[in-house]
C-alpha positions as CSV (number, residue, x, y, z in Angstrom):
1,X,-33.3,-92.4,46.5
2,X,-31.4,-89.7,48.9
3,X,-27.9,-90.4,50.3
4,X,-26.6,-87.5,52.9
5,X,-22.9,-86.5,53.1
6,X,-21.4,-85.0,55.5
7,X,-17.7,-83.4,55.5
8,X,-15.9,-84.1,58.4
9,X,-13.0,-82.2,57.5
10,X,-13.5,-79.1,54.8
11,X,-9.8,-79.2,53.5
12,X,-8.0,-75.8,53.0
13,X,-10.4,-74.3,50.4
14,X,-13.6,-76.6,49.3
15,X,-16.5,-75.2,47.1
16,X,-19.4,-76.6,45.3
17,X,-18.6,-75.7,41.9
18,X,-19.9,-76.3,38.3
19,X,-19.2,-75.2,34.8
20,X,-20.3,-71.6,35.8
21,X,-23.1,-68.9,34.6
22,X,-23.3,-67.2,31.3
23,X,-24.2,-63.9,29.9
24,X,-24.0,-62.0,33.0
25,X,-20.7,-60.5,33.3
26,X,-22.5,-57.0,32.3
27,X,-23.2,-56.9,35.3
28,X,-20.7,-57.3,37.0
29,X,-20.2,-61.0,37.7
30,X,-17.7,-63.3,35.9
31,X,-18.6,-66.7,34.8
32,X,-16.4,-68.5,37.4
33,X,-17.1,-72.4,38.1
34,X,-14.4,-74.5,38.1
35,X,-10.8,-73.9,37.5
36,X,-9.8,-77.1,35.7
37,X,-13.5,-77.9,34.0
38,X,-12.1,-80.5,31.9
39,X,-11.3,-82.7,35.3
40,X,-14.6,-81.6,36.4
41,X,-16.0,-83.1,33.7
42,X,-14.4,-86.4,34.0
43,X,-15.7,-86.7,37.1
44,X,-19.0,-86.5,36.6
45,X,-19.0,-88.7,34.1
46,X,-17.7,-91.2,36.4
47,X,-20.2,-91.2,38.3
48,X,-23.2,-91.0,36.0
49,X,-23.9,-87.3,35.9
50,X,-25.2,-85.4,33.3
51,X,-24.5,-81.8,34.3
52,X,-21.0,-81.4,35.2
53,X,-20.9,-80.7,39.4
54,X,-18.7,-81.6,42.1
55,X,-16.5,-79.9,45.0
56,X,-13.5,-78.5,44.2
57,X,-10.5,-78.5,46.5
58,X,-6.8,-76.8,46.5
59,X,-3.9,-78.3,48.2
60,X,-5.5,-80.1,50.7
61,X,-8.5,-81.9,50.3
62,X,-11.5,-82.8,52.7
63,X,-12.7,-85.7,54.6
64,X,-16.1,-87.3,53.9
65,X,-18.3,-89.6,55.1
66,X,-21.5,-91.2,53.7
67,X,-23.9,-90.9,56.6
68,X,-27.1,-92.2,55.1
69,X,-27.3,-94.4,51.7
70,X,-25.2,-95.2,48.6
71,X,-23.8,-93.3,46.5
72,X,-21.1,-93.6,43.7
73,X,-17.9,-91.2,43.9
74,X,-14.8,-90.3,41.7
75,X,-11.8,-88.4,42.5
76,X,-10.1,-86.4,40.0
77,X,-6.4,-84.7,39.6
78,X,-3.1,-85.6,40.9
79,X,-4.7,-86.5,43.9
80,X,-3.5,-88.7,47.0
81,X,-6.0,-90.2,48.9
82,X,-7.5,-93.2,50.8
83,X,-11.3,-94.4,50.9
84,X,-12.7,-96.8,53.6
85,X,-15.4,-99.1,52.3
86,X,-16.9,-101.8,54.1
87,X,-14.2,-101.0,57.3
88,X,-11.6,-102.2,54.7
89,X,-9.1,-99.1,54.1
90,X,-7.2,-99.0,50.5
91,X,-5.0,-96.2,48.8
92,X,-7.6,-94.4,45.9
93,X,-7.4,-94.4,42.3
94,X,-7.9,-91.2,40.4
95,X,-9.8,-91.4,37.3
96,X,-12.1,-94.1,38.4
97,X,-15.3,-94.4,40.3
98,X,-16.2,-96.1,43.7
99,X,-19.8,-97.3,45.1
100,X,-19.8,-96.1,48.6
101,X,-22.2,-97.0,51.4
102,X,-23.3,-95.6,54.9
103,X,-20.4,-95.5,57.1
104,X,-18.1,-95.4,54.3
105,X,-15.2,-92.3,54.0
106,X,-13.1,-90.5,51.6
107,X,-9.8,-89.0,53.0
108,X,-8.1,-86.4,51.0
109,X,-4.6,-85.8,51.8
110,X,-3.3,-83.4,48.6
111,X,-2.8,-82.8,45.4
112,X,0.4,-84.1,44.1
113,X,2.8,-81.1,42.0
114,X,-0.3,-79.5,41.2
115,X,-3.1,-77.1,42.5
116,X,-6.6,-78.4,42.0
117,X,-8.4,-81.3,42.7
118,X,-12.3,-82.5,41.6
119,X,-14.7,-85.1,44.1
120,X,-18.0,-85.6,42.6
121,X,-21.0,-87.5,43.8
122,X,-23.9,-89.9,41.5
123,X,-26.7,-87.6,41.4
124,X,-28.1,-84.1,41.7
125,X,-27.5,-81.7,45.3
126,X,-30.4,-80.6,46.8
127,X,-29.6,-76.8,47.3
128,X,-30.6,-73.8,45.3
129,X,-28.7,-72.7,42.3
130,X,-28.0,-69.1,41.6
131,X,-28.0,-67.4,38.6
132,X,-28.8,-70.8,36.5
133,X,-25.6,-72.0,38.9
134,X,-23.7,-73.8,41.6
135,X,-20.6,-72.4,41.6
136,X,-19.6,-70.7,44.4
137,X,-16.9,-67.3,44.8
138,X,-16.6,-66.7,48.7
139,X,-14.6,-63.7,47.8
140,X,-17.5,-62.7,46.1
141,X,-19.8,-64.3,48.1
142,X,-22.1,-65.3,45.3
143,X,-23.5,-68.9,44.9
144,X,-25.6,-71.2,46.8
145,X,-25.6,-70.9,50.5
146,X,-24.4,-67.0,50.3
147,X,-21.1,-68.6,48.0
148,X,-19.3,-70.0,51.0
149,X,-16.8,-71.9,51.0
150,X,-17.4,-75.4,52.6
151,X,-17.0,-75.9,56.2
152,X,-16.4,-79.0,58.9
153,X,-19.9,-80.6,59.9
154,X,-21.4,-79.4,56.8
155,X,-23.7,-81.7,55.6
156,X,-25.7,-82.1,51.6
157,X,-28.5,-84.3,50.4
158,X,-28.1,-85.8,47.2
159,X,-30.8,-87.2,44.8
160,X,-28.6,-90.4,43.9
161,X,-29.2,-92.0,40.2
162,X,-26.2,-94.0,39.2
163,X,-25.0,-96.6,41.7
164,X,-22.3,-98.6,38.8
165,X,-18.7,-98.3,39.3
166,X,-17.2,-96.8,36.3
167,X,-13.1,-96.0,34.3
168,X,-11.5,-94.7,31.9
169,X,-9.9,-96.9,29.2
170,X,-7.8,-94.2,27.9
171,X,-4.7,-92.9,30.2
172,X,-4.7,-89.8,31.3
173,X,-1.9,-87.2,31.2
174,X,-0.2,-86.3,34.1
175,X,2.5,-83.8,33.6
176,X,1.7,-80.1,33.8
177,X,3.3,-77.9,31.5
178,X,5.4,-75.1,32.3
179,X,5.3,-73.6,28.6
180,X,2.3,-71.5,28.3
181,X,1.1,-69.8,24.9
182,X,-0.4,-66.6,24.6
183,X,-2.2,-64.7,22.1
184,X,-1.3,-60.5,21.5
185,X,-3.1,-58.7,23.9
186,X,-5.7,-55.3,23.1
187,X,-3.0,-53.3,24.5
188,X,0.2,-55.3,23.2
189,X,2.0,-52.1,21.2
190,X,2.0,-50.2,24.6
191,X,4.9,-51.7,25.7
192,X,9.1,-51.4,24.7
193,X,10.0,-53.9,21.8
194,X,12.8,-55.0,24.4
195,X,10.4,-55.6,27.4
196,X,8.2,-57.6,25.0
197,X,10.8,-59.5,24.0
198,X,12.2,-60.5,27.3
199,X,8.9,-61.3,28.6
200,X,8.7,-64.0,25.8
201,X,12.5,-65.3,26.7
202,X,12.8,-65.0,30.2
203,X,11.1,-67.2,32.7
204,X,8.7,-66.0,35.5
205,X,8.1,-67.0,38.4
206,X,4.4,-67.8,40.3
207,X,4.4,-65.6,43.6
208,X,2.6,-67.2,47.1
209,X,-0.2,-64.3,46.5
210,X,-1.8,-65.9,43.8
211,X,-5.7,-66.7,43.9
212,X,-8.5,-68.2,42.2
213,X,-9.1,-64.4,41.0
214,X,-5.4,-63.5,40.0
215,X,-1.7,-65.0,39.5
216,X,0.7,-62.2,40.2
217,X,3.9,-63.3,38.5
218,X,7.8,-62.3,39.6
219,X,10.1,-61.7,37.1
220,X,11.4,-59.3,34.5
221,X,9.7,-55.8,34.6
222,X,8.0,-54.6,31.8
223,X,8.4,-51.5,30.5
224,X,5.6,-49.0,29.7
225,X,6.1,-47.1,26.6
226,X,2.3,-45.2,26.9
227,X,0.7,-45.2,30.1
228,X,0.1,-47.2,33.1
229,X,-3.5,-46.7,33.4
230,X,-6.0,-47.2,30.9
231,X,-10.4,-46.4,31.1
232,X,-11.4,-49.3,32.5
233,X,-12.9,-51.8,30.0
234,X,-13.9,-55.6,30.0
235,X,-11.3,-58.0,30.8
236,X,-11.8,-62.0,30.4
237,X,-10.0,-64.9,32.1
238,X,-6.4,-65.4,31.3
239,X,-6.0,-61.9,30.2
240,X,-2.1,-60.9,31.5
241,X,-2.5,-56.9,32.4
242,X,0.9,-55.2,33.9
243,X,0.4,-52.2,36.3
244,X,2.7,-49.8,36.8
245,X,5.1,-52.0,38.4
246,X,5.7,-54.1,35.7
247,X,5.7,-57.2,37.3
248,X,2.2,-58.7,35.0
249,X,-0.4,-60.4,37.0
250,X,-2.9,-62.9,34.9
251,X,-6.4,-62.8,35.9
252,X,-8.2,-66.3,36.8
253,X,-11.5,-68.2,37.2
254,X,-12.8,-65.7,39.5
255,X,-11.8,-62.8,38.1
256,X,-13.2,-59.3,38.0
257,X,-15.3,-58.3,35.0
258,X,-13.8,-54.8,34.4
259,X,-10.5,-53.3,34.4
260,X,-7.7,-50.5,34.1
261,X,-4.6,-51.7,33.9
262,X,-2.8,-52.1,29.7
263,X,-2.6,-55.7,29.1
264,X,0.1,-57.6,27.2
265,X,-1.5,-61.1,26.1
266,X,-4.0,-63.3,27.0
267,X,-3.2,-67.0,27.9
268,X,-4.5,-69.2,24.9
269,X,-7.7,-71.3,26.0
270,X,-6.1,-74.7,25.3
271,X,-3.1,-74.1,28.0
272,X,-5.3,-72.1,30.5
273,X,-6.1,-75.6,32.9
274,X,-2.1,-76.3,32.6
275,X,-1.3,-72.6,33.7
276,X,-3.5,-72.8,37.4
277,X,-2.3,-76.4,37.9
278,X,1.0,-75.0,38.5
279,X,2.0,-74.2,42.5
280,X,3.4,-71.5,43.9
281,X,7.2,-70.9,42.9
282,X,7.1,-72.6,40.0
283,X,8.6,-71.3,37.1
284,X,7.0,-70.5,33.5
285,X,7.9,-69.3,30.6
286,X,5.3,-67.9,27.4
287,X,5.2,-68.4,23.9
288,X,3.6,-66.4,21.4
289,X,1.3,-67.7,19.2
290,X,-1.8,-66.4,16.7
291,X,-5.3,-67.0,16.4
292,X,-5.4,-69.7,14.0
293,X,-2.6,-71.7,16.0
294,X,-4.9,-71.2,19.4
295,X,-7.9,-72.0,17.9
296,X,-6.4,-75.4,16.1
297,X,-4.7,-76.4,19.8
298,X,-8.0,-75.8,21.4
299,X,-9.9,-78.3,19.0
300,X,-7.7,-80.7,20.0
301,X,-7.7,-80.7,23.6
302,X,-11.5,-80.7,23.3
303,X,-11.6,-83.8,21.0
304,X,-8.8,-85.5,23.3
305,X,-11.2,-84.6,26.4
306,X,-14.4,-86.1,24.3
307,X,-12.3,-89.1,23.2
308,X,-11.6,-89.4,26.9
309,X,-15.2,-89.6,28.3
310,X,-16.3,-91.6,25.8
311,X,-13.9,-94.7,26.6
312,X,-15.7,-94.8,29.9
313,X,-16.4,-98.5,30.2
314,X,-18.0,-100.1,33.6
315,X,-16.0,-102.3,36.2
């Protein structure tokens, strides 16, 4: 069975996203798919999907409307919203799924103290996938339909499956941390002992020129005791490189795959989702930690995420 969407209203930033492609980054493009995959994830799972896939959205979200048959849909996040079933209008629950009908409308208002937000959909899109993918860069303009970003009238058919309503048992957390640990970065001895320090005691601040690709921070300058510039090499998400200004910016989801510039840590795996969650302005501060420490934190947020999908029980 197909049911057609159709977005009224794109929101400020809406893309088709998944968990991203693999093994390609020799070439030149970065894994990207979505910024916060655990939520991602969960919403899927809402709504009966195998393969994680939904539309990611940034401040403000989009309005939807199910133009021809049902479908099931979750919402995701800190996210305030309102969804017209049945010409009956109620305020939306995160974290839980919803059988909607023709006629029937999702309006996203915006996230709440946070960034990112996650709408998935019962059933598989009919569109192309690129590279083994559905994620979408527009700045790269790589994913299905030439990686655009979603636009008003845009419409999608979907191969519907699931049509149950769905929660979580378990609670999910809600707060966004502001304490973000870091592993030593490949070029971590380039910089003063003093700078290094500071950078680990003083708080920085998230500038309003942050992207999906990069967070430039403002905030204590870090002192170079080598060089500036380095031969460009591979860089990975969450790597923290400071150019010559010494203000560090940490490289995101969509980053690029190669680059020059020393860097000073790399944001542990386990705290990367709570890192982009955070708005512009607000203030963070790092902590160092080691490999043993990172990989032990990221073990459990992975078994807390599996403990979460598996108390999905139906309504």
């Amino acid at each position: 069975m197909n049911c057609k969407i159709k977005f009224l209203k794109s929101g400020m930033l809406t893309t088709i996203q998944d968990l991203g492609r693999r093994n390609l980054q020799h070439i030149g493009i970065s894994k990207g798919g979505a910024s916060c995959s655990s939520l991602l994830q969960m919403a899927s799972s809402l709504v009966g999907n195998k393969e994680a896939w939904g539309f990611e959205f940034i401040y403000n979200g989009p309005h939807v409307e199910i133009i021809e048959g049902n479908i099931t849909v979750a919402i995701t996040g800190q996210v305030n919203f309102k969804i017209i079933r049945d010409g009956n209008e109620e305020i939306g629950q995160c974290f839980r799924s919803y059988l909607c009908k023709q006629g029937d409308q999702i309006i996203i208002n915006n996230t709440i103290n946070s960034v990112y937000g996650y709408i998935s959909f019962g059933g598989n899109p009919k569109i192309n996938k690129v590279f083994n993918s559905l994620s979408c860069n527009p700045r790269s303009k790589i994913g299905p339909r030439d990686g655009v970003k979603i636009k008003d009238e845009d419409e999608f058919i979907i191969n519907c499956s699931n049509i149950n309503e769905f929660k979580f048992e378990r609670s999910i957390e809600k707060q966004n941390k502001n304490k973000i640990r870091l592993l030593e970065g490949p070029q971590f001895d380039f910089f003063e002992k003093q700078s290094v320090d500071e950078f680990f005691n003083t708080p920085y601040e998230i500038t309003t020129t942050s992207d999906k690709m990069g967070m430039r921070l403002k905030g204590h300058q870090i002192q170079n005791q080598k060089t500036a510039n380095i031969k460009s090499e591979a860089i990975i998400k969450g790597a923290i490189q400071v150019p010559a200004d010494g203000q560090p910016i940490i490289l995101l989801t969509d980053h690029q795959t190669i680059g020059g510039y020393p860097k000073i840590a790399v944001v542990a795996s386990a705290d990367y989702e709570d890192l982009v969650q955070l708005p512009p302005r607000s203030k963070i501060n790092f902590k160092k930690i080691n490999l043993r420490e990172a990989k032990i934190s990221l073990e459990l947020k992975q078994k807390t995420l599996d403990n979460i999908l598996e108390s999905k029980i139906k309504i």
